[in-house]
C-alpha positions as CSV (number, residue, x, y, z in Angstrom):
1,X,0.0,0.0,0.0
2,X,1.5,3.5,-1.0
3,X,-1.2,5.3,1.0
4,X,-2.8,5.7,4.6
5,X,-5.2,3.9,5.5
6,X,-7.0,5.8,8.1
7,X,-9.9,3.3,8.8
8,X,-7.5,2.1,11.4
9,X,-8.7,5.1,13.8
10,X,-12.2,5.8,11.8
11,X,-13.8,4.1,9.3
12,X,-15.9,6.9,8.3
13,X,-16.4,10.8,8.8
14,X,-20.0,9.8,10.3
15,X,-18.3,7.6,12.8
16,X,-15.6,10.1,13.3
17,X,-18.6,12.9,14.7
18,X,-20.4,10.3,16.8
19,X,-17.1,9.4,18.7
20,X,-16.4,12.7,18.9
21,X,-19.6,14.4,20.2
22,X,-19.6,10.8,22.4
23,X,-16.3,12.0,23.8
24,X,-17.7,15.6,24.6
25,X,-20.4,13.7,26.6
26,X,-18.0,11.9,28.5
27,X,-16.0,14.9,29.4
28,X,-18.5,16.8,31.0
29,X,-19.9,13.9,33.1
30,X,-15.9,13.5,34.5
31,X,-15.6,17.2,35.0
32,X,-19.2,17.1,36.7
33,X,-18.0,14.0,38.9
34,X,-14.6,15.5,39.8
35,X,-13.9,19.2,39.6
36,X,-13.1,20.8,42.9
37,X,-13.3,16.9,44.6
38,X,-9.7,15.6,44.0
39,X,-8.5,16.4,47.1
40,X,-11.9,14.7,48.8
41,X,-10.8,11.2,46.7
42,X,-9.2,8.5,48.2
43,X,-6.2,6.4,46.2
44,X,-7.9,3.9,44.8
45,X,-10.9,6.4,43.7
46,X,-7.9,9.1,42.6
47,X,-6.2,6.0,40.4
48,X,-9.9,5.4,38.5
49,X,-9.9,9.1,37.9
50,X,-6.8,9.1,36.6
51,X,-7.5,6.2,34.1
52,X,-10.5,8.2,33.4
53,X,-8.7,11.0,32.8
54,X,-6.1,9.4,30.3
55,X,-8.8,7.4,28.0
56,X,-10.4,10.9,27.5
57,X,-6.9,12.5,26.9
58,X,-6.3,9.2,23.8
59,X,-9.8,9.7,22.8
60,X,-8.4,13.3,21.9
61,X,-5.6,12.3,20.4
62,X,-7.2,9.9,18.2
63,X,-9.6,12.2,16.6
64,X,-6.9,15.3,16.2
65,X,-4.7,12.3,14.6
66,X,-7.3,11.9,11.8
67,X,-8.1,15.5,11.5
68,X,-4.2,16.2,10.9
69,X,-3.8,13.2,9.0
70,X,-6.8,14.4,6.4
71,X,-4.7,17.9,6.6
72,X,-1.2,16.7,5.9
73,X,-2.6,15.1,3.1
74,X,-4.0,17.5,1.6
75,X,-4.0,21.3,3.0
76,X,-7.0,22.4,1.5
77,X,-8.8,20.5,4.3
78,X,-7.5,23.1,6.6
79,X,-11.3,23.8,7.3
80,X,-11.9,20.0,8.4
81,X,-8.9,20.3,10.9
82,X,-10.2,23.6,12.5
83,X,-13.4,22.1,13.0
84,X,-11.9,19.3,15.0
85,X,-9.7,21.6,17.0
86,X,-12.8,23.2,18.0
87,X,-14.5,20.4,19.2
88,X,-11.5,19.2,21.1
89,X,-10.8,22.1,22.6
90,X,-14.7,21.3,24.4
91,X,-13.1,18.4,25.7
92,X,-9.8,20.1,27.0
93,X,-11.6,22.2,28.4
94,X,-13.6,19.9,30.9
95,X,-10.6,18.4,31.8
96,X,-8.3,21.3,32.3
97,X,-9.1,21.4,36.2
98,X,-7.5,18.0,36.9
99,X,-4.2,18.2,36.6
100,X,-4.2,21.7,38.3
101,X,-6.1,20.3,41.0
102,X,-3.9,17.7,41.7
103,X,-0.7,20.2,41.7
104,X,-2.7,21.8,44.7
105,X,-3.1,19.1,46.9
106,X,-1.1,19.2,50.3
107,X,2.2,17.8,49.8
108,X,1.2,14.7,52.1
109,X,-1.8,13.6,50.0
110,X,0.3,13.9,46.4
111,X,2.8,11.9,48.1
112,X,-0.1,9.0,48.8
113,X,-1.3,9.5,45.2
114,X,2.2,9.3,43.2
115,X,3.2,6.2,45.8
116,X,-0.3,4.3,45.3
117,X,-0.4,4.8,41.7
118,X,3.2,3.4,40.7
119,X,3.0,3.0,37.1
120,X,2.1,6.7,36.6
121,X,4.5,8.0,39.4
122,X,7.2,9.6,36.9
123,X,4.2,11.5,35.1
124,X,2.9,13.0,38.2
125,X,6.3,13.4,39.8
126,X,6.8,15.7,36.5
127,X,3.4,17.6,36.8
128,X,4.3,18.6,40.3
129,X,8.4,19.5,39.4
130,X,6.8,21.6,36.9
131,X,3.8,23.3,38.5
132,X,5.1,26.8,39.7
133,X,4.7,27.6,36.0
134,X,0.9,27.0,36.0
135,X,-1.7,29.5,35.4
136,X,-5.3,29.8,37.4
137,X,-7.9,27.9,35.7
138,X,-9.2,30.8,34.4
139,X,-6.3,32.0,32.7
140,X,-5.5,28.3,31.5
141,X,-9.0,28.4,30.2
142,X,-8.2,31.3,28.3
143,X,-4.9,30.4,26.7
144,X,-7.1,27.0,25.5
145,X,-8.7,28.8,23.2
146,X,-6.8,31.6,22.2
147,X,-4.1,28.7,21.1
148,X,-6.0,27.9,18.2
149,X,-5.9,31.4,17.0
150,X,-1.8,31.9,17.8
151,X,1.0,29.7,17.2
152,X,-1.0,26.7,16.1
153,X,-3.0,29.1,13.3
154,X,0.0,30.9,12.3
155,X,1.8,26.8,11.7
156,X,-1.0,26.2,9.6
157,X,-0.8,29.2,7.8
158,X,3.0,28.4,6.6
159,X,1.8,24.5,6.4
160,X,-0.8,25.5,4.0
161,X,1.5,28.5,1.9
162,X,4.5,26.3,1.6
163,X,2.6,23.2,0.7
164,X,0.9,25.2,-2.5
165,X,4.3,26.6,-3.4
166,X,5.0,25.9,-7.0
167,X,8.6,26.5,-8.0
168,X,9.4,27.3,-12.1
169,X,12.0,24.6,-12.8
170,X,12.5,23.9,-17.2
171,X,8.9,24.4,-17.8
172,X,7.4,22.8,-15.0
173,X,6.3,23.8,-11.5
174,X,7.4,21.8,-9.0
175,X,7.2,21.5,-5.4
176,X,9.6,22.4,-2.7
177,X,10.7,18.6,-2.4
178,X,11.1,18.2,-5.7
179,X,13.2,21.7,-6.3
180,X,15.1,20.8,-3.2
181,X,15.7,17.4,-4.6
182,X,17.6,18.8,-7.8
183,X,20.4,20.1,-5.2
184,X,21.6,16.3,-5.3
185,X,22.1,16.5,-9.1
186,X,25.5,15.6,-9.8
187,X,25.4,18.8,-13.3
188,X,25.8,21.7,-11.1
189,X,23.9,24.0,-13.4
190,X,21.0,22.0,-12.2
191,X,21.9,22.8,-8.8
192,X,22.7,26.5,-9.1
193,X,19.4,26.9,-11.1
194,X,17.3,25.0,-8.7
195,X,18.8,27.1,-5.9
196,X,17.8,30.3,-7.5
197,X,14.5,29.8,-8.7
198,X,13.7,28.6,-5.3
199,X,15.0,32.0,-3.6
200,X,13.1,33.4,-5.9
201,X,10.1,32.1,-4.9
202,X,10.8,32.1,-1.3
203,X,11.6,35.9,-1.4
204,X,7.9,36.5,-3.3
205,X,6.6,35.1,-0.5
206,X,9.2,36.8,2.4
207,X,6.8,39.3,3.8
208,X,4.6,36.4,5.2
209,X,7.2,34.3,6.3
210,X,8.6,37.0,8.3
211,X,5.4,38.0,9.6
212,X,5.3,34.5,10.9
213,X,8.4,33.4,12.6
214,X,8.2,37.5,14.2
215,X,4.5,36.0,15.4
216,X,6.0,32.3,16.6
217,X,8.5,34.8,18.7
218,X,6.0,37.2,20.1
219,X,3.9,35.0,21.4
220,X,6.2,32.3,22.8
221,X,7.8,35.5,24.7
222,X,4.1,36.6,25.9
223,X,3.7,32.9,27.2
224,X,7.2,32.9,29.1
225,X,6.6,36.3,30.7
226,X,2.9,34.7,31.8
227,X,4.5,31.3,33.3
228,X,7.7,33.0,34.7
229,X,10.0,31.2,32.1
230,X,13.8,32.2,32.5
231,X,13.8,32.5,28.6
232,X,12.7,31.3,25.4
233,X,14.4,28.0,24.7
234,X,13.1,26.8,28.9
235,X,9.8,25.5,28.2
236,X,11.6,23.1,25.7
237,X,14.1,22.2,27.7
238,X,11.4,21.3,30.4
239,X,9.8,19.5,28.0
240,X,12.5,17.2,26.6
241,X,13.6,16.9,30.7
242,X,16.8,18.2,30.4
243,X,18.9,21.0,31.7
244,X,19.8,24.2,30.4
245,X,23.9,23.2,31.7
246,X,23.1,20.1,29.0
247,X,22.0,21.9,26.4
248,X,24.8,24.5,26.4
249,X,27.0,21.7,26.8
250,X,26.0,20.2,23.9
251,X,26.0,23.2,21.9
252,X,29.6,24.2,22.9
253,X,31.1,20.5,21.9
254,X,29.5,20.5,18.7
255,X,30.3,24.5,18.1
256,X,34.4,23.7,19.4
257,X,33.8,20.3,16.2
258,X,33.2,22.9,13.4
259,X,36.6,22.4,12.0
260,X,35.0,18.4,10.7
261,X,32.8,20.3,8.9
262,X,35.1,22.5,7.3
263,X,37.9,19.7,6.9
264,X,35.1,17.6,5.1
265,X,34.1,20.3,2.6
266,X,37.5,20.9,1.6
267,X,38.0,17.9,0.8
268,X,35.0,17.5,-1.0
269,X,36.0,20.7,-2.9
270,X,39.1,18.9,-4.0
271,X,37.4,15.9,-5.3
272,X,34.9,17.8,-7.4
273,X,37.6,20.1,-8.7
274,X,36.3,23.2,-8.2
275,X,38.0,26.6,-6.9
276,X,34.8,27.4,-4.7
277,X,32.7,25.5,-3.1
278,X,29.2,27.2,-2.7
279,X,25.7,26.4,-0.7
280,X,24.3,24.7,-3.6
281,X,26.9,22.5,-4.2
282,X,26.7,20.9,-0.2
283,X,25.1,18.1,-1.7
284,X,26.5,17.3,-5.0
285,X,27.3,14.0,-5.3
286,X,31.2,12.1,-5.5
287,X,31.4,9.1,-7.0
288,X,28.4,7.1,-8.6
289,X,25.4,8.1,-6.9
290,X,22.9,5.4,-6.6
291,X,19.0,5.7,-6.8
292,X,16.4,3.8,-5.1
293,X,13.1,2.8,-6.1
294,X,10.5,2.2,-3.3
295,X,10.3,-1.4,-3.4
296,X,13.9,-1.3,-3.9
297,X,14.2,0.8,-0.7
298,X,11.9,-1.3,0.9
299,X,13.6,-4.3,0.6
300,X,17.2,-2.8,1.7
301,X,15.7,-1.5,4.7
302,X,13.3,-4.5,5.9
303,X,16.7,-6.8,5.7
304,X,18.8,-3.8,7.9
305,X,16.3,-4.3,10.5
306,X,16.5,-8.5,10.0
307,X,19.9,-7.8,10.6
308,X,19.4,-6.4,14.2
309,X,16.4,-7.9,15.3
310,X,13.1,-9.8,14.2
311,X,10.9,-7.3,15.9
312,X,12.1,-4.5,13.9
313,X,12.0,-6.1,10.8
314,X,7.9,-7.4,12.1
315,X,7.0,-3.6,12.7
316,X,8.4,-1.9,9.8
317,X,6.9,-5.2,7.5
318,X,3.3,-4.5,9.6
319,X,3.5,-0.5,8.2
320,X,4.6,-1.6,4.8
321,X,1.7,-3.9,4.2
322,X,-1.1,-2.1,6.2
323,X,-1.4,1.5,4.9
324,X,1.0,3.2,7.3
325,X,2.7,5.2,4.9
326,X,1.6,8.0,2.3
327,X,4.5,7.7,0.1
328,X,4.6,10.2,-2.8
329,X,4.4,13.6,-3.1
330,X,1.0,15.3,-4.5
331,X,-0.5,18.3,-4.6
332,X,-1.0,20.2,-1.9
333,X,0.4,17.5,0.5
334,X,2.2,18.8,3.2
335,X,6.1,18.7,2.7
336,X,8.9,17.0,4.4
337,X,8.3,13.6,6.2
338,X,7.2,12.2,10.0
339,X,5.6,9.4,12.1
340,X,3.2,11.0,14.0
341,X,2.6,8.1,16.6
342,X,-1.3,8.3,16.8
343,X,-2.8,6.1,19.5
344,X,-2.5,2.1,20.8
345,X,-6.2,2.1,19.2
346,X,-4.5,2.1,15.9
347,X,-0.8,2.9,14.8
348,X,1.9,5.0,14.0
349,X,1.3,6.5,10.1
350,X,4.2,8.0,8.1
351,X,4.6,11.2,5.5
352,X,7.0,10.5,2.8
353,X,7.7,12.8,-0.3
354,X,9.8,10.1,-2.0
355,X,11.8,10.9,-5.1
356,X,13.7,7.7,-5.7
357,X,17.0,10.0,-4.1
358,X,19.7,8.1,-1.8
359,X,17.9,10.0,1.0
360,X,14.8,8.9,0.9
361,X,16.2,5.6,1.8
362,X,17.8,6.9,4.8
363,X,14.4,9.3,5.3
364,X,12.4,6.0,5.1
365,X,14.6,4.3,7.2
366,X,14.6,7.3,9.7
367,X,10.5,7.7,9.8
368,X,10.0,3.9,10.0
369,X,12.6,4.2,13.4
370,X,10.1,6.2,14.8
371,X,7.0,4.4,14.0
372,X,9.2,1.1,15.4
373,X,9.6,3.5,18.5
374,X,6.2,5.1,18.7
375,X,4.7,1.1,18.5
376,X,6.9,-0.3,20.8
377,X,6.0,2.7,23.7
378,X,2.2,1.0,22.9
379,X,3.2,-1.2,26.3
380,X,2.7,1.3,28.5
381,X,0.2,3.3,29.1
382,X,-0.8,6.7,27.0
383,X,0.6,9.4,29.2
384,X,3.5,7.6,29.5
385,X,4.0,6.6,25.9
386,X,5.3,9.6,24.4
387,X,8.8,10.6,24.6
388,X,10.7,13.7,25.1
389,X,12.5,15.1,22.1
390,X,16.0,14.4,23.1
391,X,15.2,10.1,23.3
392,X,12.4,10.5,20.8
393,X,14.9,11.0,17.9
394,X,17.0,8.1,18.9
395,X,15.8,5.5,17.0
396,X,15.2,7.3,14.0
397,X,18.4,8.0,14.2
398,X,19.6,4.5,15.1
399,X,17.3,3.2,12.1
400,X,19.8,5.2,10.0
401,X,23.0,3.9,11.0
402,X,21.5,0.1,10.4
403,X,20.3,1.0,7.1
404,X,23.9,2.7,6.6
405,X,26.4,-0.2,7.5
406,X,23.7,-2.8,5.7
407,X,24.3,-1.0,2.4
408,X,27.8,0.1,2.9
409,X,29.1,-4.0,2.8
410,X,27.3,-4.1,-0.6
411,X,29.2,-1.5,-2.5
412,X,32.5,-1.1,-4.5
413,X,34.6,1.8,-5.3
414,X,32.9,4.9,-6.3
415,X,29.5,4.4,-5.3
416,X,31.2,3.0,-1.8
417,X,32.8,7.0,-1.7
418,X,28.8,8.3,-2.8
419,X,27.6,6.9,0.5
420,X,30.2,7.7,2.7
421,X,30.0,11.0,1.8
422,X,26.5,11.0,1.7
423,X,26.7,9.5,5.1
424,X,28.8,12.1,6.5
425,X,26.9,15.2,5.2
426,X,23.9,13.2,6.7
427,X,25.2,13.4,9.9
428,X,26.4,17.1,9.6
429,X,22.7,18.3,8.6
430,X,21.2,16.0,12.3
431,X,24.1,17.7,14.3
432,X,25.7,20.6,12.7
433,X,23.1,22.1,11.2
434,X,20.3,21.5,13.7
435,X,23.0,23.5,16.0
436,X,23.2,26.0,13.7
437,X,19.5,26.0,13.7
438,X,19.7,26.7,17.9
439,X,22.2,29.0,17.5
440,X,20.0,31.0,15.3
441,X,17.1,30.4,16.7
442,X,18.7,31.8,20.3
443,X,19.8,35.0,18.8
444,X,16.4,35.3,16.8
445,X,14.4,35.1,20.3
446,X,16.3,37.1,22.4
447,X,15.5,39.9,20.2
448,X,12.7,42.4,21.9
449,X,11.1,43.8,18.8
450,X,10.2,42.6,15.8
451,X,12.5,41.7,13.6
452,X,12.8,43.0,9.6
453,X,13.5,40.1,7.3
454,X,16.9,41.8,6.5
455,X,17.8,41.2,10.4
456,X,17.0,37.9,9.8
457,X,18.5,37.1,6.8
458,X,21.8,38.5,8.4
459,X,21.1,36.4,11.8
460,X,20.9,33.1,9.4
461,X,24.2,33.7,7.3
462,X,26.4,34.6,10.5
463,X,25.5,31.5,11.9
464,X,25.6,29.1,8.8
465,X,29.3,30.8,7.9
466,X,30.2,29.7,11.4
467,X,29.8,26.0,10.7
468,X,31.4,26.2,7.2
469,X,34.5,28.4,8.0
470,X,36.5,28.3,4.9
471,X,35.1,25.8,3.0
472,X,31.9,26.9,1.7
473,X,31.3,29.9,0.1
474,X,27.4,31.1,0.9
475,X,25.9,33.3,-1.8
476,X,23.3,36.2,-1.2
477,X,20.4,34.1,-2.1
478,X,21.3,31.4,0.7
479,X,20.1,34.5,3.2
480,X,16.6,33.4,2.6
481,X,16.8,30.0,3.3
482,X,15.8,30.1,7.2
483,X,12.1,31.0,5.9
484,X,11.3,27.1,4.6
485,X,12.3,25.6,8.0
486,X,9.3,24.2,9.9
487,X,10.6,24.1,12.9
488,X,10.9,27.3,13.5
489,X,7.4,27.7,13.4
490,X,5.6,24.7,14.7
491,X,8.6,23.9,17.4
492,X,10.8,26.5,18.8
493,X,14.0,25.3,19.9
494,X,13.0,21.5,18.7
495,X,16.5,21.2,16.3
496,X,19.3,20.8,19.0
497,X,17.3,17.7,20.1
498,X,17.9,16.2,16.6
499,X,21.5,16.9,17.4
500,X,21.1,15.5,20.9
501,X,20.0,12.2,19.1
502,X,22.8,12.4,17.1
503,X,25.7,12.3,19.5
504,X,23.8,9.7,21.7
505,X,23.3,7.5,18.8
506,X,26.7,7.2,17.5
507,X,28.0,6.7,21.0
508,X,25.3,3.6,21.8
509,X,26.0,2.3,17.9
510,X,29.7,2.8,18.7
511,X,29.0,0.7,21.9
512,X,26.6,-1.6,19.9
513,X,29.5,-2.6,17.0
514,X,32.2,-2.9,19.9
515,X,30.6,-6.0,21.4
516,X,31.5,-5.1,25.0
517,X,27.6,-4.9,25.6
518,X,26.5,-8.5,25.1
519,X,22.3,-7.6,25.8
520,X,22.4,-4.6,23.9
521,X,20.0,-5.7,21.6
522,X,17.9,-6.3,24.6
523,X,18.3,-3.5,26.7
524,X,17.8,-1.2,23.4
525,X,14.8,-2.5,23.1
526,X,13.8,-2.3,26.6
527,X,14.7,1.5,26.5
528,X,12.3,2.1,23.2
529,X,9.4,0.1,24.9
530,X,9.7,1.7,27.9
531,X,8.8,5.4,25.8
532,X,8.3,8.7,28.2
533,X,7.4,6.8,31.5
534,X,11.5,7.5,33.1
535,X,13.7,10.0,32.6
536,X,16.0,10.6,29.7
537,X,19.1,10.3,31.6
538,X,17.8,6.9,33.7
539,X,17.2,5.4,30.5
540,X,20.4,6.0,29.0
541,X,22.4,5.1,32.6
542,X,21.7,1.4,31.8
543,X,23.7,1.4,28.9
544,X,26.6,3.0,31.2
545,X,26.6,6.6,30.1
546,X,25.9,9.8,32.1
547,X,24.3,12.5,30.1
548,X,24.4,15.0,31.8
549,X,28.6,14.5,32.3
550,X,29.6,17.6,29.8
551,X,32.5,15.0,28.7
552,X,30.0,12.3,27.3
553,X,29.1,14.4,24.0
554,X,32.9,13.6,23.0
555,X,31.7,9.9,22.4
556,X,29.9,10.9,19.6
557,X,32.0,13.5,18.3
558,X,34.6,10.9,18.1
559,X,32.7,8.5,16.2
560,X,32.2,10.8,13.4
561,X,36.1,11.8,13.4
562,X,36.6,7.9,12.5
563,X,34.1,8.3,10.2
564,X,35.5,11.1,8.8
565,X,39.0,8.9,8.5
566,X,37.5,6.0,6.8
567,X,36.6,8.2,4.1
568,X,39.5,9.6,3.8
569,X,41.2,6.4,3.2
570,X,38.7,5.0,1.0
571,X,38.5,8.6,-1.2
572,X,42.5,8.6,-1.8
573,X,42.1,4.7,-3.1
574,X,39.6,5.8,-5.6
């Protein structure tokens, strides 16, 4: 199957509206039942609400799943999604009290609660770590439904925009995965023109893209002044459980590894033979670049996962076979790619745009990692299924480095050099350039006013020049190329956990091809299973690493400088 099937979570708009005005129903008897009674509840009546609490909460998710899913696959059904938000938002509503409540009872009593009901006890250990940044009711109330009308309405406004871009490419308009897909043409004439017809078409649309990151910014520093955030980037730190020290930790080893980057580049500059290296020319390919079909990808990657484990392989054959994945572009489908992980009710479903490139093996291989995740995190229970950012891009990434030694063994020569190098600049766009991403993003935020797209534009080169250093020259029309991120828009400060993944996955594969851990496979997928239910750094202790020692991001770091060596070798035997 090469699309959804969404029947897995609705068979049917009708049956869609009955379960949702069903769930309405349900809400306002629970809100009737409980509101201003949690502290009056005993343990074993609190543990029922609870339960209660989260079937309403994955009765919610379910039907905003559909909603986005009809939306993501086409954006003119913006309309359809709104109308769902709406009626979910009724539901939020009724439930907003009870998680407030229960971050007001006496100290003694929350104790009783988290101790009785074990299986939940990180979750509400983390509701009441967090609660000095809660509203009153009332004012929680009110950012409910104002959300729809901020952030979330201003994503959807670049969703929709970016997904009915049509670039001018030799006679034909094509989207902004298929113009970005020409930057991996190995005729650089392709690349170069590709690159400038799609600044031109982002700059004819630069006043609303500006207008929207300057709204993401405004309102996300409206928000932290409300809760008493210490800055822009907290919330998401909070979010992904880990510490600010981490993060800048992180940042600062990846930011003191620039020189890979530049030493790569060079090299690469070399091989191609040219006297400057520019943006467009990041991805040309050396060697013999390979494509793959779907079915061909397919294949590669259902035998990776064989390769590690039979329960890998028996997920990613389920979505291949049962309508998890939309695979090709269309128009007005939403761009870029994910696994949005849905409920246990159904399953994970994955966005491709797949252009039979060498990437969309690895993309394919990186979405299904997360679907393998997202389905293994099924086991426990729904508010403790979903991960934070920094573990949640882990096996994606993992998925990746399977796929990558699996084909490596089966190449020769010059397509051997293609994937290495392909490999690499991989790994420089998950950790480099999602740093890069921080780094502007940081300076971007801490801005008071609004910013003019020229500020912007300025922000974005200074930091991108900053990861190249010599080795790439960035032309003007790069400046605009911060406006076609979505993360900037529907996540603020989401990228460095891509780079968090990164580092964390090279140093557990580094640990996984050394041997010295005999149940890896085991405990790896203990850790996936066990999804957001312990902390980041608890489940990455088992496997004997401490991440919040500033000193453990060098494991990864070091993995890509042998990387970087075995290309090396293998480019000056070619």
């Amino acid at each position: 199957m090469l699309e959804w099937n969404l029947s897995a979570l609705f068979k049917s708009e009708e049956k869609l509206e009955s379960f949702t005005c069903e769930s309405v129903r349900q809400a306002e008897e629970f809100r009737q039942k409980y509101e201003k009674k949690i502290a009056h509840l005993n343990k074993e009546e609190f543990l029922i609400s609870l339960k209660n609490y989260e079937n309403l909460n994955e009765n919610v998710a379910k039907i905003m799943t559909y909603a986005y899913l009809c939306f993501a696959k086409n954006t003119s059904n913006g309309d359809f999604y709104a109308r769902y938000e709406e009626k979910c938002k009724k539901i939020e509503e009724n439930l907003l009290f009870f998680e407030l409540e229960f971050c007001e009872l006496e100290t003694l009593k929350s104790s009783e609660f988290v101790e009785f009901c074990e299986s939940y006890a990180f979750y509400l250990n983390r509701l009441l770590k967090n609660k000095k940044f809660n509203l009153s009711q009332k004012e929680e109330r009110v950012l409910l439904y104002l959300s729809n009308t901020g952030a979330s309405a201003f994503s959807r406004l670049f969703d929709e925009s970016m997904s009915a871009l049509r670039i001018n490419f030799e006679g034909k308009k094509l989207s902004e995965e298929e113009i970005l897909s020409k930057l991996y043409h190995n005729d650089r004439r392709v690349r170069k023109k590709a690159a400038k017809n799609f600044t031109k078409a982002l700059k004819q649309n630069a006043s609303l893209l500006s207008f929207i990151l300057n709204m993401i910014k405004t309102e996300l520093k409206n928000i932290c002044h409300l809760r008493g955030y210490e800055n822009a980037e907290m919330p998401r730190h909070l979010s992904n459980q880990i510490s600010q020290k981490s993060v800048d930790a992180l940042i600062l080893s990846a930011e003191k590894s620039y020189h890979l980057v530049e030493d790569f580049y060079l090299i690469k500059k070399q091989i191609l033979g040219f006297k400057k290296l520019k943006d467009y020319d990041r991805y040309a390919p050396l060697g013999k670049e390979a494509n793959f079909s779907f079915e061909k990808s397919k294949e590669i990657v259902l035998k990776a996962f064989r390769n590690f484990s039979p329960e890998f392989e028996s997920i990613a054959k389920e979505a291949f076979e049962n309508g998890w994945i939309d695979v090709y572009p269309k128009e007005n489908k939403q761009g870029g790619a994910f696994s949005h992980s849905a409920t246990s009710a159904a399953h994970p479903f994955v966005l491709l745009n797949y252009t039979n490139q060498r990437r969309d093996l690895f993309t394919l291989a990186h979405e299904l990692g997360h679907s393998i995740h997202q389905k293994l995190s099924y086991k426990v229970s729904f508010l403790n299924q979903n991960t934070p950012l920094t573990t949640a891009e882990t096996a994606s990434v993992f998925a990746e480095m399977l796929v990558f030694d699996y084909v490596k063994d089966k190449l020769k020569n010059e397509e051997l050099i293609a994937l290495y190098a392909a490999k690499i600049e991989d790994i420089f766009a998950t950790l480099y350039r999602q740093i890069s991403f921080t780094c502007f993003e940081r300076r971007v935020h801490k801005e008071e006013n609004e910013l003019k797209k020229e500020q912007i534009d300025a922000i974005w080169m200074e930091e991108s020049a900053k990861m190249f250093g010599k080795s790439v020259k960035l032309t003007k029309n790069y400046a605009s190329w911060w406006s076609y991120i979505p993360h900037f828009v529907h996540s603020p400060f989401y990228c460095y956990a891509y780079s968090y993944a990164q580092l964390l996955v090279l140093a557990l594969y580094g640990l996984y091809k050394s041997g010295k851990c005999e149940n890896f496979k085991e405990l790896y997928i203990e850790m996936l299973s066990r999804g957001g239910s312990v902390s980041p750094k608890e489940l990455i202790g088992v496997f004997g690493f401490d991440v919040e020692d500033e000193n453990f991001w060098q494991f990864g770091i070091c993995e890509i400088e042998k990387l970087l060596k075995e290309f090396k070798i293998k480019a000056l035997k070619c």
